[in-house]
KEKE-3310 file (N, C-alpha, C; in steps of 0.2 Angstrom, whole numbers, plus 5000, padded with zeros to 4 digits):
npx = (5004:5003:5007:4996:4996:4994:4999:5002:5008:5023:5024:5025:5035:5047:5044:5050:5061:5071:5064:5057:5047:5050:5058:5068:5070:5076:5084:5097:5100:5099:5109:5118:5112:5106:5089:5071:5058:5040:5026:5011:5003:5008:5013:5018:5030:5037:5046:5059:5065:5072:5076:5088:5100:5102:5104:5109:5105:5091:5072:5060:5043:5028:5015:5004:4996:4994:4993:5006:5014:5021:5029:5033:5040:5050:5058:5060:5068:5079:5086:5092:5081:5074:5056:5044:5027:5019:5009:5017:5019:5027:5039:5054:5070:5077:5078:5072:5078:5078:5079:5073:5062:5047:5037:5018:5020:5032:5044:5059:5066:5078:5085:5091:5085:5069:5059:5041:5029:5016:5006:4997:4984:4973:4968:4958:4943:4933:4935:4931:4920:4918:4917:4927:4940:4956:4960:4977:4975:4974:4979:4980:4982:4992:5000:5014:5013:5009:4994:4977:4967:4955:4951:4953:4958:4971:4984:4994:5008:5006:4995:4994:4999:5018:5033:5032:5037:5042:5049:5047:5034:5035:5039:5029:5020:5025:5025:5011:5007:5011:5005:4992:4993:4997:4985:4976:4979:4979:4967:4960:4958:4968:4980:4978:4987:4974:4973:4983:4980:4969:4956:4961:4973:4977:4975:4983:4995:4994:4996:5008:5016:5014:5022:5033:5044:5058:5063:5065:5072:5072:5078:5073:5075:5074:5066:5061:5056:5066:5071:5061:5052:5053:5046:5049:5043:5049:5049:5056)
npy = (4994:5012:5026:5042:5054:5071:5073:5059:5056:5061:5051:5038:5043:5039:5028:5011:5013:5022:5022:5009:4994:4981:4975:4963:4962:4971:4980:4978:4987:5000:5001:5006:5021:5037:5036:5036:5029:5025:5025:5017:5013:5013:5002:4997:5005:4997:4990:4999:4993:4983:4986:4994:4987:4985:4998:5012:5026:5031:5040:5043:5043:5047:5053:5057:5048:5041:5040:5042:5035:5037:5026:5021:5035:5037:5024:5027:5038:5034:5026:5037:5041:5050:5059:5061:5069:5074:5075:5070:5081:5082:5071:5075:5076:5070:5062:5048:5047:5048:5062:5068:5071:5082:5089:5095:5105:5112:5107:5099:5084:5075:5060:5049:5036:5027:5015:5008:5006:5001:4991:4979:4979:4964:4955:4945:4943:4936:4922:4920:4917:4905:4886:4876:4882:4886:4900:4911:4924:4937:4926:4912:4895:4882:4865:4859:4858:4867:4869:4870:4868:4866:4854:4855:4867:4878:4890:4905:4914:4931:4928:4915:4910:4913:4917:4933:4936:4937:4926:4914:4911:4910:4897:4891:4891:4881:4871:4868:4865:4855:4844:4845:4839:4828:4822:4823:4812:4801:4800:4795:4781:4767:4769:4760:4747:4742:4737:4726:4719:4713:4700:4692:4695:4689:4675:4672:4675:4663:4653:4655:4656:4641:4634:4637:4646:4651:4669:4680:4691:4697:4709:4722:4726:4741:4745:4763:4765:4766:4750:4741:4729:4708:4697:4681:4664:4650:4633:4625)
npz = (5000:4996:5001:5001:4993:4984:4972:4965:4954:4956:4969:4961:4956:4959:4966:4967:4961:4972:4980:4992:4992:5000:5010:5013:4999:4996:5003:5004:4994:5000:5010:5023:5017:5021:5026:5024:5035:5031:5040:5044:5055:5073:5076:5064:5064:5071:5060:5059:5066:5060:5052:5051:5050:5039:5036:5048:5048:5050:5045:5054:5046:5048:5039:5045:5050:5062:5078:5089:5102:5117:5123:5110:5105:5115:5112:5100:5101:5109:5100:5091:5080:5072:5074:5061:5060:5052:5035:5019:5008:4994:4985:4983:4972:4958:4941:4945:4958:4973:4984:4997:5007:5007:5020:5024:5034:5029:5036:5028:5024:5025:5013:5003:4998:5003:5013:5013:5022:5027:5025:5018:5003:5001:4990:4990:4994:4986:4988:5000:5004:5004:5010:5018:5018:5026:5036:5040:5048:5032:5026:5014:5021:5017:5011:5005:4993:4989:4990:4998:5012:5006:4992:4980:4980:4974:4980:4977:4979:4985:4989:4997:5013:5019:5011:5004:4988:4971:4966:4974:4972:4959:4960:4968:4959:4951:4956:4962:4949:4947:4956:4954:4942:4946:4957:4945:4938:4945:4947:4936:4926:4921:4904:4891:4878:4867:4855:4856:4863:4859:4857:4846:4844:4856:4853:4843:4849:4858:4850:4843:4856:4856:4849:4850:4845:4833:4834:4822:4814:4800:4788:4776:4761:4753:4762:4770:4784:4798:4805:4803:4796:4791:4798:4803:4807:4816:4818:4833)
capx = (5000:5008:5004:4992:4997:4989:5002:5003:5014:5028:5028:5027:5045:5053:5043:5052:5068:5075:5056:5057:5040:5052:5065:5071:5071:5078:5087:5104:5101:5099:5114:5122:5112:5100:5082:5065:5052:5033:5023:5005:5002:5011:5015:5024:5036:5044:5049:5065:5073:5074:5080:5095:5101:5107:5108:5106:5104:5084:5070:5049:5038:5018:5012:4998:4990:4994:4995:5013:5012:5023:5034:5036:5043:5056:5066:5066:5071:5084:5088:5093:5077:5069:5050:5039:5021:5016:5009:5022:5019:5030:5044:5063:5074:5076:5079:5071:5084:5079:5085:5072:5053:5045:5031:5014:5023:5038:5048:5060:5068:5085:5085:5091:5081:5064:5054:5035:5029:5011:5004:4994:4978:4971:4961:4954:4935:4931:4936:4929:4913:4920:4918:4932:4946:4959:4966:4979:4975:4973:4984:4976:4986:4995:5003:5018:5014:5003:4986:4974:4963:4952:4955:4953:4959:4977:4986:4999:5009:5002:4989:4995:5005:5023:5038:5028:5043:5039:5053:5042:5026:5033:5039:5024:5016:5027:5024:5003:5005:5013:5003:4987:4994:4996:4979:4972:4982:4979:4958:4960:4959:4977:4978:4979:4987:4970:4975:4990:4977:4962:4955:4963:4979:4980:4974:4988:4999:4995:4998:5016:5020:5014:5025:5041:5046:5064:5060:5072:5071:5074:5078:5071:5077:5070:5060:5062:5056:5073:5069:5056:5057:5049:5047:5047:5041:5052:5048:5064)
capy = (5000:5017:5034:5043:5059:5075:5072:5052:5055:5062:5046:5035:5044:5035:5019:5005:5015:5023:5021:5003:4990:4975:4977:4956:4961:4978:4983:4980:4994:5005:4999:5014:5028:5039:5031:5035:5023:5027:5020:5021:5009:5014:4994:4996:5010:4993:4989:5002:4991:4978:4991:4997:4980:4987:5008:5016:5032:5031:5044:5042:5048:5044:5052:5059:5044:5036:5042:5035:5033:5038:5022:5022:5038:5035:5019:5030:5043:5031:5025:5041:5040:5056:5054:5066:5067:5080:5073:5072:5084:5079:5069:5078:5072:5069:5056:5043:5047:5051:5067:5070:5072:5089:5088:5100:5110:5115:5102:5095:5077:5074:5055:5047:5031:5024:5010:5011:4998:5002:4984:4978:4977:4957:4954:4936:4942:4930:4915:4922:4912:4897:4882:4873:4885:4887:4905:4915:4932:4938:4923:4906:4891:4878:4862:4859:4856:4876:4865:4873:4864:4864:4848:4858:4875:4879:4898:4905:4919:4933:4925:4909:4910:4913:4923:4937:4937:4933:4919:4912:4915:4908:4889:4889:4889:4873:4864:4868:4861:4846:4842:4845:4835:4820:4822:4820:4806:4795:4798:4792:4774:4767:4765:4751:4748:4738:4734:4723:4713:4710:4693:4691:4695:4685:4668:4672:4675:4658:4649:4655:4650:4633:4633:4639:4648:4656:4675:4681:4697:4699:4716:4720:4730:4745:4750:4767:4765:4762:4746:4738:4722:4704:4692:4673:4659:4646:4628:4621)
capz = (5000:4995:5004:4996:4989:4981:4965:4964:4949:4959:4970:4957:4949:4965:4970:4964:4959:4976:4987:4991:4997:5002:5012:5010:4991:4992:5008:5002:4989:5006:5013:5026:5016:5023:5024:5027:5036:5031:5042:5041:5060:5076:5076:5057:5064:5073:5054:5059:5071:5058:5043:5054:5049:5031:5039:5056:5047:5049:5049:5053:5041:5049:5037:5049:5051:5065:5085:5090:5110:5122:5123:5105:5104:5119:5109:5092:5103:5110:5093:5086:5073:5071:5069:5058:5059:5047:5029:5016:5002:4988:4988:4980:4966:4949:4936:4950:4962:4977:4988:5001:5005:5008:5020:5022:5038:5028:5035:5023:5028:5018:5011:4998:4999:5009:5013:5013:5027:5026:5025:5008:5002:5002:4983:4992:4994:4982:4993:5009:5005:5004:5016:5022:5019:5032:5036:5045:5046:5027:5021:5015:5023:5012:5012:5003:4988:4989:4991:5002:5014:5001:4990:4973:4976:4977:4984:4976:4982:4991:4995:5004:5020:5019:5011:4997:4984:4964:4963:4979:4968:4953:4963:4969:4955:4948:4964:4963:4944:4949:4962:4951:4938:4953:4957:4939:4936:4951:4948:4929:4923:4916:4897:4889:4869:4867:4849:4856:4868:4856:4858:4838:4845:4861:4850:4838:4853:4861:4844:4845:4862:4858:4842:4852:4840:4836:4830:4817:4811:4794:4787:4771:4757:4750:4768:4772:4790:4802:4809:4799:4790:4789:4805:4801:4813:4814:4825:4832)
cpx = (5004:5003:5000:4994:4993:4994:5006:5010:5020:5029:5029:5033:5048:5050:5045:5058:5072:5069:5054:5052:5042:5060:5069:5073:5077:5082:5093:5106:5101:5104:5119:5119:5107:5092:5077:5059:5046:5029:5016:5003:5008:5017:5021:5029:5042:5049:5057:5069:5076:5079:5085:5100:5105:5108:5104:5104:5096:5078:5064:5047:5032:5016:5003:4994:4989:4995:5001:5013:5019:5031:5036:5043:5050:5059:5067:5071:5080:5090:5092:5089:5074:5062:5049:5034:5017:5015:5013:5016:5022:5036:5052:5066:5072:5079:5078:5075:5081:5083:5081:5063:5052:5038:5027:5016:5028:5043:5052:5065:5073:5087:5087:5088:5075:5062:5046:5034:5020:5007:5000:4988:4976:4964:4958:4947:4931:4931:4933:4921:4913:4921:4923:4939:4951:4962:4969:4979:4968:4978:4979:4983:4985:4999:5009:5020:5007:4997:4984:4969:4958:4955:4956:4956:4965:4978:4993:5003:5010:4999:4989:4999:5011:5028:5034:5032:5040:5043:5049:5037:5028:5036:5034:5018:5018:5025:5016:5002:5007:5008:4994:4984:4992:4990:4973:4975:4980:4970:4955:4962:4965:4975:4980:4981:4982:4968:4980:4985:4971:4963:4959:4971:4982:4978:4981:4996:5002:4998:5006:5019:5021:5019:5032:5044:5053:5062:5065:5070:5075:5074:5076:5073:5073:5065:5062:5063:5062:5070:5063:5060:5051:5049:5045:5046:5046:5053:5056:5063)
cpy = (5006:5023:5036:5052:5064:5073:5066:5051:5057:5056:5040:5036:5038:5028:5014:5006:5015:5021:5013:5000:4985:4974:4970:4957:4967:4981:4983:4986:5000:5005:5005:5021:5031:5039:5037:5029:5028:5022:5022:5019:5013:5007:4993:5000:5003:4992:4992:5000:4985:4982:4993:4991:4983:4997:5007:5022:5034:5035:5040:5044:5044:5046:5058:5053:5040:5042:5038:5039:5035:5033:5019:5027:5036:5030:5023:5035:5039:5026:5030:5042:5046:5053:5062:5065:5072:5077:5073:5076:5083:5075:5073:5074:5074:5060:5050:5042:5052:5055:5068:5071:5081:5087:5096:5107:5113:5112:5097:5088:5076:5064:5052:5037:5029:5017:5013:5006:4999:4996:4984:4978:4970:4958:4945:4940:4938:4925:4918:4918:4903:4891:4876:4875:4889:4895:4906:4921:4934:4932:4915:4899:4885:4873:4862:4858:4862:4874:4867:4869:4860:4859:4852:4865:4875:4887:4897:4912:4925:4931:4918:4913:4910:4919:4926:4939:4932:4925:4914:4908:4909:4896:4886:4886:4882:4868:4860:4863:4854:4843:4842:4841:4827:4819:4820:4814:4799:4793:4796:4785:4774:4766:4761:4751:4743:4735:4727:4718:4712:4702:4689:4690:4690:4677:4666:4672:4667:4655:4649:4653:4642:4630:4634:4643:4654:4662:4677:4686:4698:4706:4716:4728:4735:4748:4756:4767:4760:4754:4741:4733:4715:4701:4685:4670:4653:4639:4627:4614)
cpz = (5000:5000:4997:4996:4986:4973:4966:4959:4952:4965:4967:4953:4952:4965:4964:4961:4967:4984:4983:4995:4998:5004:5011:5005:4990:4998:5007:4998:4995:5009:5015:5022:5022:5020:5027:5029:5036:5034:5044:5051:5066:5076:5071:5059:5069:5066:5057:5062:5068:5052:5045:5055:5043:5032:5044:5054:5044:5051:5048:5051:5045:5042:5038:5050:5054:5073:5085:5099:5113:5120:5118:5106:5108:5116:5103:5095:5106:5105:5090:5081:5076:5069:5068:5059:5054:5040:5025:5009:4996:4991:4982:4977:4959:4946:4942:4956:4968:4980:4995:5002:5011:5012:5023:5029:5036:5031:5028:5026:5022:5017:5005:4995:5005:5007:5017:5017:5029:5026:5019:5011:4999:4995:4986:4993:4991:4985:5000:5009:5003:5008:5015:5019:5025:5030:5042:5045:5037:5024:5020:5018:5017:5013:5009:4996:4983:4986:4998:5007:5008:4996:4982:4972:4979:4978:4981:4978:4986:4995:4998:5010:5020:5016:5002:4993:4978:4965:4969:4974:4963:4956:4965:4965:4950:4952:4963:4955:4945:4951:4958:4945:4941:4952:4952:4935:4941:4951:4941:4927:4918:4909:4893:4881:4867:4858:4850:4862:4867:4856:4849:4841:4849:4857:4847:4844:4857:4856:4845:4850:4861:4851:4845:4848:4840:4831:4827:4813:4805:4789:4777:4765:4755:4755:4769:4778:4793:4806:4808:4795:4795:4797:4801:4807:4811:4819:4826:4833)
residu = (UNK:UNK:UNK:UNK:UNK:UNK:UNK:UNK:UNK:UNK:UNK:UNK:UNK:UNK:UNK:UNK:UNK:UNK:UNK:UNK:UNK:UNK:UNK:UNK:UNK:UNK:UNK:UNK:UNK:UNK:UNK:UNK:UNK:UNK:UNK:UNK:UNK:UNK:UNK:UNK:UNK:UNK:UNK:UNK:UNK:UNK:UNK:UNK:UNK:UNK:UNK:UNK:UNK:UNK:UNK:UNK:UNK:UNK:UNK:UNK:UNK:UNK:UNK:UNK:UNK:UNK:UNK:UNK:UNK:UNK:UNK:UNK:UNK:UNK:UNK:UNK:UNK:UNK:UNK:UNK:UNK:UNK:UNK:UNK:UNK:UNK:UNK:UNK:UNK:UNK:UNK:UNK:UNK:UNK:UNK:UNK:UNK:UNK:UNK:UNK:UNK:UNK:UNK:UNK:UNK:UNK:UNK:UNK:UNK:UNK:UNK:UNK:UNK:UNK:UNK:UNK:UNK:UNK:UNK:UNK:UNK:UNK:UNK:UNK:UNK:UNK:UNK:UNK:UNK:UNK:UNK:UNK:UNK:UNK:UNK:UNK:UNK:UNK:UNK:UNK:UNK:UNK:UNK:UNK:UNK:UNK:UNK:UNK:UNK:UNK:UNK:UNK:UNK:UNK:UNK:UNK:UNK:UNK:UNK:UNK:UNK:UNK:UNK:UNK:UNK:UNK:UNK:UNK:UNK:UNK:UNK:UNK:UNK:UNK:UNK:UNK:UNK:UNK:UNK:UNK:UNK:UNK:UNK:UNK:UNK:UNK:UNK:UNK:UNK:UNK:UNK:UNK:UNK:UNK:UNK:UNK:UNK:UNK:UNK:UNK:UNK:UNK:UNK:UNK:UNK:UNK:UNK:UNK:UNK:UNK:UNK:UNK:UNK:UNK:UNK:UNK:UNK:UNK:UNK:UNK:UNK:UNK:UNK:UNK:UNK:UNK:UNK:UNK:UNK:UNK:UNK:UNK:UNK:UNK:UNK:UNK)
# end
């Protein structure tokens, strides 16, 4: 979920260039600069004591949208994190490159990259009517092979339970075809070459047992097809 802004275009220059939504995917690129954490939740401004892992050079943007309590403030303040709580107004730079965010008090905040930590918005309400699907939270729970309680419906990505990352997403989805494959195969009758076991055949089959017969493959000239050629019977 991104802040919402009066001119969206200006944070879409940065998001996904230097304003980052995965710190796992993208925290290295922040590595020692000056950050912002947006945090929409009191709860998400924890995100910064995990970001201070790739910099400690980390400010608070709210945003305005959250009360931050008492015994927040005192470990940012114990931190060295400045918090803001003033809206941002724009954010600063050029060619995608971060420099800073401007917010609605005149405050300017000096940054050369953020992380937004805002929490997502969940497209599953179409399965919310469905019985016997397990959740946790907003995630559908999965066995191993991204199969859902339900025996027909598999989760892939966001919306199961685990690490939210495309290469994630896209295992997932080799796994759920596998496993979907298994399934269709296990509940389908085996097939038979039932040209090779008509009653014509098997008569002709016995005939030769009772003949003993040595089989001698004779190759025959002029055949195009590799491996073609005559059979003779031959009693001993």
């Amino acid at each position: 979920m991104l802040p919402q802004i009066e001119d969206m275009q200006n944070l879409y220059d940065y998001a996904g260039y230097t304003l980052h939504v995965c710190m796992i995917c993208d925290g290295f690129d922040m590595w020692d600069q000056k950050a912002v954490l947006i945090a929409g939740t009191e709860s998400q401004i924890n995100a910064a004591f995990v970001l201070n892992w790739f910099t400690p050079y980390i400010s608070v943007l709210t945003h305005g949208l959250c009360t931050v309590g008492d015994e927040m403030r005192q470990k940012l303040a114990d931190y060295g994190y400045p918090l803001y709580e003033s809206p941002i107004d724009r954010l600063l730079g050029e060619d995608h490159k971060l420099s800073g965010f401007l917010l609605k008090d005149g405050t300017q905040v000096e940054a050369t990259t953020g992380l937004i930590n805002m929490g997502s918005i969940y497209h599953n309400h179409y399965l919310k009517g469905i019985e016997g699907l397990e959740w946790d939270g907003e995630n559908l729970v999965t066995n191993d092979m991204a199969q859902t309680s339900h025996s027909r419906i598999f989760a892939l990505g966001d919306l199961k339970k685990g690490v939210n990352q495309v290469s994630i997403a896209v295992a997932d989805g080799t796994l759920a075809a596998t496993q979907i494959w298994r399934n269709i195969r296990r509940a389908s009758p085996p097939r038979k070459w039932e040209e090779n076991i008509s009653p014509k055949n098997l008569e002709n089959a016995v005939k030769i047992l009772k003949l003993q017969p040595l089989l001698v493959k004779i190759s025959e000239p002029g055949l195009s097809t590799p491996g073609r050629g005559r059979v003779a019977l031959r009693a001993n």
